[in-house]
Steps between C-alpha positions, in 0.01 A plus 500: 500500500691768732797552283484552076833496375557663131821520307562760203888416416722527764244631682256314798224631622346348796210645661407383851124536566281447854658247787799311333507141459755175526335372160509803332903504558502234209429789216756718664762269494403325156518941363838472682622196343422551152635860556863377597491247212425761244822735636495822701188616624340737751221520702248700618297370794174721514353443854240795483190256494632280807366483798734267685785239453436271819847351640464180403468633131859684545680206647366322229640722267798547594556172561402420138725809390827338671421150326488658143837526293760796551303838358756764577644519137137484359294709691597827523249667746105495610329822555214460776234725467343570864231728548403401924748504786363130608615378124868670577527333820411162295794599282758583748400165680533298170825669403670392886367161470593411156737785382465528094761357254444901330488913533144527733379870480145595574298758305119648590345451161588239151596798293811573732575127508490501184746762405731330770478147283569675187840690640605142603473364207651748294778478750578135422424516115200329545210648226224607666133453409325819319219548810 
């Protein structure tokens, strides 16, 4: 499995690991899905453990991402941790081909992400988890 999706509230977690995957986009998605059902949410894509995202894997996603219903009233923003240059360039890439439906900043490490999530959420009313 290259991606492990957690939620805690409003908050998902998904943490990309080694060469990304088309059938690993199903937990993503399924994180996404159950995420816009419960209400507001945020994310918080962690990306320090991956070593690539091949093309095919980000047209996949993004075509998967325009298929899924409207998010832009759910989810309010994804923090991407990046810690290489080749990961950013990934990023940037994704974010032309399939522009997000939400806020996109990047941060070096979770912690910052983190603190990023939590303003959001406080911003829109939304409780956030304790952690």
């Amino acid at each position: 499995m290259t991606i492990k999706a957690t939620t805690a509230g409003p908050v998902v977690t998904l943490e990309c690991l080694d060469v990304l995957k088309e059938e690993d986009l199903d937990t993503l998605f399924e994180a996404f899905e159950r995420a816009r059902k419960a209400g507001p949410f945020v994310v918080i894509t962690d990306t320090t453990h991956m070593k690539s995202a091949p093309r095919e894997i980000i047209m996949a996603f993004a075509s998967r991402l325009k298929r899924m219903p409207p998010l832009n009233n759910v989810w309010l923003g994804d923090a991407v941790v990046i810690s290489s240059s080749a990961v950013r360039f990934i990023i940037s890439t994704l974010l032309v081909v399939a522009p997000m439906p939400t806020e996109v900043k990047v941060f070096q490490t979770v912690a910052e992400a983190k603190i990023w999530v939590g303003w959001l959420l406080r911003r829109s009313g939304v409780a956030a988890p304790a952690a």
